[in-house]
N, C-alpha and C positions, 0 to 999 in steps of 0.2 A: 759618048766615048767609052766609059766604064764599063758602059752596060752590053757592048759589041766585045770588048777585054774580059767579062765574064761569063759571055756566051760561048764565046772560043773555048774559055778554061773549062765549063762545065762541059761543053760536048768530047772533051776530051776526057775527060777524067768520070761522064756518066757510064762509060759502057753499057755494060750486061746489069747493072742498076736499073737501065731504063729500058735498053733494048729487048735484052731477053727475058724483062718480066711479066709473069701474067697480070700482076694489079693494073699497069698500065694497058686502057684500053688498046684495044689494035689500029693503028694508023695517027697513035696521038703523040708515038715517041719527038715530034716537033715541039705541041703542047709541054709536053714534062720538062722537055730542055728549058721551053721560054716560062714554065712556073718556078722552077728550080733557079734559074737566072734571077727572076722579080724577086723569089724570098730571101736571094742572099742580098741583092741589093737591097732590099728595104730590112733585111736583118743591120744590114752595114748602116745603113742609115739612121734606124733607128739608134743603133748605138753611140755613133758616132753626135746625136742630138740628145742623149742622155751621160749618162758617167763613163762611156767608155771609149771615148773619143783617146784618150791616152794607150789606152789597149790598140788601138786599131794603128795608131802612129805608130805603137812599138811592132805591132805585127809587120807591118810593112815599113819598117826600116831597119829591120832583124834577118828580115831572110829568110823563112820558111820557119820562125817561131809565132805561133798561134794561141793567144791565151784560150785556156778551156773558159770557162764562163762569154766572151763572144763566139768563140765555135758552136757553143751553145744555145746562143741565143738565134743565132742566124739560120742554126737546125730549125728550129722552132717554127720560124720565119716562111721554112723551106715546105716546113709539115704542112703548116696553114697556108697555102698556097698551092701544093699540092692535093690538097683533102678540098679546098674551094672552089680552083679551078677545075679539075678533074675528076672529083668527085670520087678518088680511090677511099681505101679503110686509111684511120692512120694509123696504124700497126706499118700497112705495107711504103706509106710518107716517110713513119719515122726511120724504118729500115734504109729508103733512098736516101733522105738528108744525112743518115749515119756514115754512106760510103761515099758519098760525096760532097759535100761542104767542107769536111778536115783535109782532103785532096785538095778540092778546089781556093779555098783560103791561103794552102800552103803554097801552091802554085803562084798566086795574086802576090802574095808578099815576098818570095825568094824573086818573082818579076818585079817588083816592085822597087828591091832592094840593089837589083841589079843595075850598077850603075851606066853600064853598056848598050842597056835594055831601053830605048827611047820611049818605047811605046807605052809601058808603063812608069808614065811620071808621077812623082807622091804627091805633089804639087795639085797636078792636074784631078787626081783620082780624089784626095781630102774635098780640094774645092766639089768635087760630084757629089760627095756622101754627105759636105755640107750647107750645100745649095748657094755656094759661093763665097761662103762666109769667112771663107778666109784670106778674102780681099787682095787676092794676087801674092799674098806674103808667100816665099819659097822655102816653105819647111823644110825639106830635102837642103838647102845650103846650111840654116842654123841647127839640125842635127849636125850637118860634115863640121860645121865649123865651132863645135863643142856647146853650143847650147842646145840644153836639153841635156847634159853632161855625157850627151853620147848614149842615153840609156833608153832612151826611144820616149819618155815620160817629159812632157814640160811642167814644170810645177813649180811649187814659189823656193823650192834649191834652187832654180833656174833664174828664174826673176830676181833675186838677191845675187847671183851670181854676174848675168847681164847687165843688172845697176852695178856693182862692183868696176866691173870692163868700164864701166861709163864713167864711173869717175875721173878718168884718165883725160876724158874731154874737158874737164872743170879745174884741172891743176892739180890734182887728188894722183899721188906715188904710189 
């Protein structure tokens, strides 16, 4: 599912990035979409399996805010997948992942955030970056419903905050 929601976003947002450049061999602007697509997914991923899985909730439950350090890393992602697959310089990787990943990211997450917007649920899209791992939990409700203080970060303010609410179950005013 993510990965058809990021194909969209990237062929929309690659243009003349991919189309009209000479690094990209002739007749592979198909290939560039579907490396450009893999580096930001496995950018997303990786992050999202290391320390910046808080970054990625805040992105896409912010609306079109992008921390620099994951835009960054997902460049990276983008480069090495274009320079592997494809075989271009990475001069001309890092030029494409530069006009496209901060578009494309911002795209993912203002969908993401949009609460209208079915097709991209936060829900759905965390559980893809973390191979499920979030066991059906609906993150998208405990942001709405003020855990996570609304700041897109869960963190132990939040856990002391959530045990707080709880007391309420144990007789606790």
């Amino acid at each position: 599912m993510l990965d058809n929601l990021l194909k969209g976003l990237v062929q929309q947002y690659a243009g003349s990035a991919v189309t009209n450049n000479p690094a990209i061999p002739k007749g592979k602007s198909e290939s560039a979409i579907n490396s450009i697509t893999d580096g930001i997914l496995g950018g997303l991923k990786k992050q999202a399996a290391g320390a910046g899985l808080n970054s990625i909730i805040g992105m896409l439950s912010k609306g079109g805010s992008v921390d620099a350090a994951t835009s960054k890393s997902v460049q990276g992602s983008v480069i090495d997948s274009l320079v592997g697959k494809l075989g271009i310089g990475k001069g001309a990787a890092s030029s494409i992942a530069a006009q496209v990943v901060p578009a494309a990211l911002s795209a993912l997450s203002k969908n993401t955030a949009d609460k209208n917007n079915k097709n991209f649920d936060l829900s759905s899209i965390l559980g893809s970056l973390t191979g499920g791992k979030t066991n059906g939990l609906d993150i998208a409700s405990l942001i709405d419903k003020g855990f996570g203080n609304g700041d897109g970060k869960l963190d132990l303010n939040d856990l002391t905050s959530a045990l707080g609410n709880l007391g309420g179950l144990f007789g606790k005013k």
